[in-house]
KEKEKE-815367 format. One record per residue (C-alpha): residue number from 1; residue in three letters; x, z, y. Coordinates in nm, 3 decimals. Layout:
<tordrens>
  num  residuo       c1       c3       c2
  NUM      Ala        X        Z        Y
...
</tordrens>
This chain:
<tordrens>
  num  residuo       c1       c3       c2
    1      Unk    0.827   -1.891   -3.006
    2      Unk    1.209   -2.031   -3.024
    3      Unk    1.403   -1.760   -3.012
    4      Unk    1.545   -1.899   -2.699
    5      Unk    1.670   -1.717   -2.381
    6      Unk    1.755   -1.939   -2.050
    7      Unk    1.939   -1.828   -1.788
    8      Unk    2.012   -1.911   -1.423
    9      Unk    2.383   -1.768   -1.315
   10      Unk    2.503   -1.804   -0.958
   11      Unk    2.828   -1.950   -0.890
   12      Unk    2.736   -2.200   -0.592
   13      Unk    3.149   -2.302   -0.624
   14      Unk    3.172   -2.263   -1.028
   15      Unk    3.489   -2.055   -0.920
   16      Unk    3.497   -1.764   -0.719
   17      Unk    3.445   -1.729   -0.368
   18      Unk    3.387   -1.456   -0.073
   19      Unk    2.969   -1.597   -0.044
   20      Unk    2.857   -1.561   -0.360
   21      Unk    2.664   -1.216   -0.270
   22      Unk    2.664   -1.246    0.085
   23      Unk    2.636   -1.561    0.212
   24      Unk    2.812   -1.583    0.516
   25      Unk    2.850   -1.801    0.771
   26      Unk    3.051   -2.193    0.681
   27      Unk    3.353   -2.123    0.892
   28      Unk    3.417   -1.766    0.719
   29      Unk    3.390   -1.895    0.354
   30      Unk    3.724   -1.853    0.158
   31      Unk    3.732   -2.041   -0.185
   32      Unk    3.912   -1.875   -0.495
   33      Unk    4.008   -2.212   -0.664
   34      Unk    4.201   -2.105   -0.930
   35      Unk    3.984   -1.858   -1.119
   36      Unk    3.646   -1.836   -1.258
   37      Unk    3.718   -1.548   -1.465
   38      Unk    3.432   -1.333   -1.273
   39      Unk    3.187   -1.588   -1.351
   40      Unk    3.292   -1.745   -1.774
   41      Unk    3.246   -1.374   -1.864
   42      Unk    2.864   -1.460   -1.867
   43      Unk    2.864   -1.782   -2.014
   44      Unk    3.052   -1.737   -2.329
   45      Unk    2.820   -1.749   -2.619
   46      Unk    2.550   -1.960   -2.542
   47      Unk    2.449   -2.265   -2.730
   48      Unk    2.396   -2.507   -2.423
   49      Unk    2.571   -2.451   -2.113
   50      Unk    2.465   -2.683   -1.775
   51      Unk    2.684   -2.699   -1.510
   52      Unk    2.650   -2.838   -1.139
   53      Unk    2.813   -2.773   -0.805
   54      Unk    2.812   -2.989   -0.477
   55      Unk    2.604   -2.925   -0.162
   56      Unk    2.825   -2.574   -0.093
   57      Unk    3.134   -2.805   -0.086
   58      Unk    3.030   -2.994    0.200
   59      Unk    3.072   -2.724    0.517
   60      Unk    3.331   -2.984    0.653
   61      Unk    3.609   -3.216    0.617
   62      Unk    3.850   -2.934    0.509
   63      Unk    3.780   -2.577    0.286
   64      Unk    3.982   -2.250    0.313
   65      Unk    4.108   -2.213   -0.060
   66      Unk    4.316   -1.929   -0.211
   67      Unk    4.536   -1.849   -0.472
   68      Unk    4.551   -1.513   -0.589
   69      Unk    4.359   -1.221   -0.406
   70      Unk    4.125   -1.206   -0.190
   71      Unk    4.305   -0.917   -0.048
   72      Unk    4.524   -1.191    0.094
   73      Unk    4.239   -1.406    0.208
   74      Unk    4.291   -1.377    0.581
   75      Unk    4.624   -1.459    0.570
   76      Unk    4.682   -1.604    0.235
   77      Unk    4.449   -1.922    0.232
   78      Unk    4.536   -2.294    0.310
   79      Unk    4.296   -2.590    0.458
   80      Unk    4.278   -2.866    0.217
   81      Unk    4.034   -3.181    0.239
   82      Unk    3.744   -3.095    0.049
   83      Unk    3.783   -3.342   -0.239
   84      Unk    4.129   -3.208   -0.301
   85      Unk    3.960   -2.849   -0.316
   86      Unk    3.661   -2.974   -0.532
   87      Unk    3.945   -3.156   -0.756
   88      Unk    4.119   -2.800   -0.776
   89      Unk    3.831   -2.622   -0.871
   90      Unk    3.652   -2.873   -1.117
   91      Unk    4.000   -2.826   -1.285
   92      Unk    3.981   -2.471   -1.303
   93      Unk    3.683   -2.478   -1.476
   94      Unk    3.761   -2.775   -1.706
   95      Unk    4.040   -2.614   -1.832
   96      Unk    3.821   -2.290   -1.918
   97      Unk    3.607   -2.510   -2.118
   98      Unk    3.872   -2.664   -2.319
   99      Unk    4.067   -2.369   -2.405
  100      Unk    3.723   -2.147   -2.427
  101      Unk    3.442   -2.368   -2.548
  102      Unk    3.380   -2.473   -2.921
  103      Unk    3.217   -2.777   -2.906
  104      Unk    3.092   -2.715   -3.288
  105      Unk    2.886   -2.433   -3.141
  106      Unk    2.825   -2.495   -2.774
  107      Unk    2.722   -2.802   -2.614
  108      Unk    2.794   -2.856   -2.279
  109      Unk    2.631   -3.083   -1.964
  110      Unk    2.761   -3.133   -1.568
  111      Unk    2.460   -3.231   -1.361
  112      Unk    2.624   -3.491   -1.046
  113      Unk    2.539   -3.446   -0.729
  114      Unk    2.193   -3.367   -0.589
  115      Unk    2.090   -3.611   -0.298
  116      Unk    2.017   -3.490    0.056
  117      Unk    1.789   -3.695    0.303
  118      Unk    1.866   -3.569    0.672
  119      Unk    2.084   -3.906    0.849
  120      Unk    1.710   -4.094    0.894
  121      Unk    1.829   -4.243    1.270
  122      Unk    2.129   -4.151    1.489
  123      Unk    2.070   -3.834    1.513
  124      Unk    2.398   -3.542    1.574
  125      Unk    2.555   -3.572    1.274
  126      Unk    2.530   -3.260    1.026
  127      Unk    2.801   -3.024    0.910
  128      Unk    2.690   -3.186    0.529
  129      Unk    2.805   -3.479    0.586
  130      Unk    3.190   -3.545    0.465
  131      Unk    3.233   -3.846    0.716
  132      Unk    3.019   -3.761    0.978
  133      Unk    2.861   -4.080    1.061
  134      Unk    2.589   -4.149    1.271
  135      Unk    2.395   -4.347    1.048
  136      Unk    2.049   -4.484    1.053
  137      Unk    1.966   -4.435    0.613
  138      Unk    1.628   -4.600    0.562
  139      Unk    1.588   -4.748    0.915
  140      Unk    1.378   -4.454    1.092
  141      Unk    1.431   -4.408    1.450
  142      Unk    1.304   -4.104    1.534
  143      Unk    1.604   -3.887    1.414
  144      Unk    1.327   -3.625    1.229
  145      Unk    1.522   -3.655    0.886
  146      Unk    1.249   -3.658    0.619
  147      Unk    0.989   -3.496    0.767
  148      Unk    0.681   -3.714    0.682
  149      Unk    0.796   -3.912    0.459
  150      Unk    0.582   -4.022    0.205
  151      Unk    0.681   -4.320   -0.004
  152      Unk    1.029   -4.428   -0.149
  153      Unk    1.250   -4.583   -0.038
  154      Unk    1.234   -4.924   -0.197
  155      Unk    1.560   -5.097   -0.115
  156      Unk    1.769   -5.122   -0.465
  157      Unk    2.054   -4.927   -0.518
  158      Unk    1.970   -4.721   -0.178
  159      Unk    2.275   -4.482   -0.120
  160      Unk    2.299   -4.264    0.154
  161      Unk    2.543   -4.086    0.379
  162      Unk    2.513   -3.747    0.275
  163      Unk    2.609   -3.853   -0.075
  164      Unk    2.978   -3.868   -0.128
  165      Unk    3.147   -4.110   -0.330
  166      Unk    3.465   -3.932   -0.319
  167      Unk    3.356   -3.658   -0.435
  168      Unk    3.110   -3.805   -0.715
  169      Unk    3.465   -3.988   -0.836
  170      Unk    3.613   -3.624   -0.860
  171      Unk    3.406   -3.499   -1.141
  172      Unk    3.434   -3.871   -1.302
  173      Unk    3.801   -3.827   -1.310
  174      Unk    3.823   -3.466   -1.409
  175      Unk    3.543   -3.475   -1.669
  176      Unk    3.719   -3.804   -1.852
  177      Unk    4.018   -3.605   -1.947
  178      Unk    3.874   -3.307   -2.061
  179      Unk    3.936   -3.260   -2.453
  180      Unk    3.537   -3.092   -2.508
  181      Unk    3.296   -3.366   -2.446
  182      Unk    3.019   -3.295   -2.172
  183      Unk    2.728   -3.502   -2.122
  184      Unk    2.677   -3.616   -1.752
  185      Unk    2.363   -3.587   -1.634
  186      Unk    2.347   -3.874   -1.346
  187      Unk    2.064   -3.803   -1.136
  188      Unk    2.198   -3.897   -0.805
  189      Unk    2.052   -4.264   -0.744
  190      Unk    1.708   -4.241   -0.899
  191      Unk    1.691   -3.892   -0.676
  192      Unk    1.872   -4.146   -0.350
  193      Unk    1.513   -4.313   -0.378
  194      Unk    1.278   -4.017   -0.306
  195      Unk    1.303   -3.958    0.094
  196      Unk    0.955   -3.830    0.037
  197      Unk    0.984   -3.553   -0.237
  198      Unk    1.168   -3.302   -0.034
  199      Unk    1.034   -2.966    0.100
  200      Unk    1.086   -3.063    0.473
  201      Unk    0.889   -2.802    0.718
  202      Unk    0.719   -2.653    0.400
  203      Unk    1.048   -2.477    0.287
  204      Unk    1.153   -2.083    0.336
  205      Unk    1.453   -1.960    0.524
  206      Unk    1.567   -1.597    0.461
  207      Unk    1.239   -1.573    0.236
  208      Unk    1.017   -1.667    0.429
  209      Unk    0.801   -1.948    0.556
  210      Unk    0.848   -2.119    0.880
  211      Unk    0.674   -2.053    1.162
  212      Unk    0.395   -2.284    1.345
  213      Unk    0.661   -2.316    1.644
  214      Unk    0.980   -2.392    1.337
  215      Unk    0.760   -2.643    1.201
  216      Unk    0.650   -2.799    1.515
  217      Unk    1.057   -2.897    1.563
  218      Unk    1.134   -3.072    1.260
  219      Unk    1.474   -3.199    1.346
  220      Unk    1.577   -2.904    1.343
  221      Unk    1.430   -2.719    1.108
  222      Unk    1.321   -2.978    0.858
  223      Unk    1.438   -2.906    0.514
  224      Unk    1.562   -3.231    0.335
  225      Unk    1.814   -3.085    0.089
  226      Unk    1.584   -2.889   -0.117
  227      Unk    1.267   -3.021   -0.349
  228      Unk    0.931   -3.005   -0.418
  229      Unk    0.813   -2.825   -0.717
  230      Unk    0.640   -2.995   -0.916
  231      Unk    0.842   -3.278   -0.809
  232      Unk    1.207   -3.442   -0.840
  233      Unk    1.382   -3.201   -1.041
  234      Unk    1.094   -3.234   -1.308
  235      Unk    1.267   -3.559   -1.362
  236      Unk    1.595   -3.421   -1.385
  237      Unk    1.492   -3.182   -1.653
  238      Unk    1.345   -3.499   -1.886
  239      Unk    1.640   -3.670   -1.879
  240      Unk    1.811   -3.303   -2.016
  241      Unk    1.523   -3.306   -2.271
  242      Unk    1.641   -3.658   -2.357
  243      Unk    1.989   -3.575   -2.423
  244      Unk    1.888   -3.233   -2.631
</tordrens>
């Protein structure tokens, strides 16, 4: 009816990495932070581009990056802290905009970080969390991260610790000097709020559903990163509406 086409491109880093096909396991991931030639190939053209990247950062308190080839990957990559990387690669692909994107013709938006729910009590802290602290979010004791939950949490300005400051900062600081404007869509404290809006034991792992025995051991297998459709993300996409 619009003559519109929307498309969903995966680039979990915005530049290239080894996991983009197969995803393999945290320890093995190599990130390509000065390139995202493989990837702007596909995004040239349109009218509206949106942009996000966070949770795939967070595998630990340092990231294998590269320069150059992947051919040199074993031998060729270096351990930085992951903001440093993230501040690499966020530059990599603001720089692509500026010298790529006319802002006459395309507009373009950077969606911040989406908020994860799993530190509800002192439980062992999680690979996703930059700090690893053993922190007790919304006062739960039970250590079963969001599983259950059904109401907000209602203390103002909520922030938890799977939401990194640093790392929000990052695309603050990188996005302010870019020369093309981009539109920040700041979902991460309304989305802080909604403990209960996750997919928790009603989520899929390697397409499929959990079991009755993966779902009787939610601490484990709970899943409070992604959302429930019809759900938070709805919200995300009215604010976008807003802003078009």
């Amino acid at each position: 009816e619009y003559n519109a086409s929307i498309e969903f491109y995966w680039a979990p880093f915005l530049v290239e990495s080894n996991t983009e096909v197969n995803i393999l396991e945290p320890k093995k991931r190599i990130i390509k932070v000065d390139s995202v030639s493989k990837q702007s190939k596909n995004w040239e053209g349109a009218d509206i581009l949106a942009f996000n990247t966070y949770v795939w950062w967070m595998i630990g308190l340092r990231l294998k990056t590269l320069w150059g080839s992947f051919a040199n990957g074993e031998e060729g990559y270096a351990q930085l802290d992951t903001p440093v990387a993230y501040k690499i690669g966020l530059k990599t692909w603001a720089n692509w905009i500026d010298s790529t994107i006319n802002p006459n013709k395309t507009r373009v938006f950077f969606t911040t970080m989406s908020s994860i729910h799993s530190k509800s009590a002192s439980s062992p802290p999680s690979l996703s969390n930059l700090a690893f602290l053993r922190s007790k979010d919304w006062g739960r004791e039970d250590g079963l991260k969001c599983f259950n939950e059904t109401k907000p949490v209602m203390k103002k300005k909520f922030w938890g610790s799977d939401s990194n400051r640093d790392m929000m900062s990052v695309v603050a600081g990188v996005i302010n000097k870019m020369k093309v404007p981009v539109s920040v869509l700041n979902i991460t404290q309304l989305s802080e709020y909604r403990i209960d809006a996750h997919s928790s034991i009603y989520t899929e792992t390697g397409g499929r559903l959990l079991n009755d025995e993966e779902k009787a051991d939610p601490g484990r297998h709970a899943d409070c990163i992604h959302w429930c459709l019809p759900g938070v993300p709805d919200t995300w996409n009215q604010i976008f509406l807003a802003h078009l």
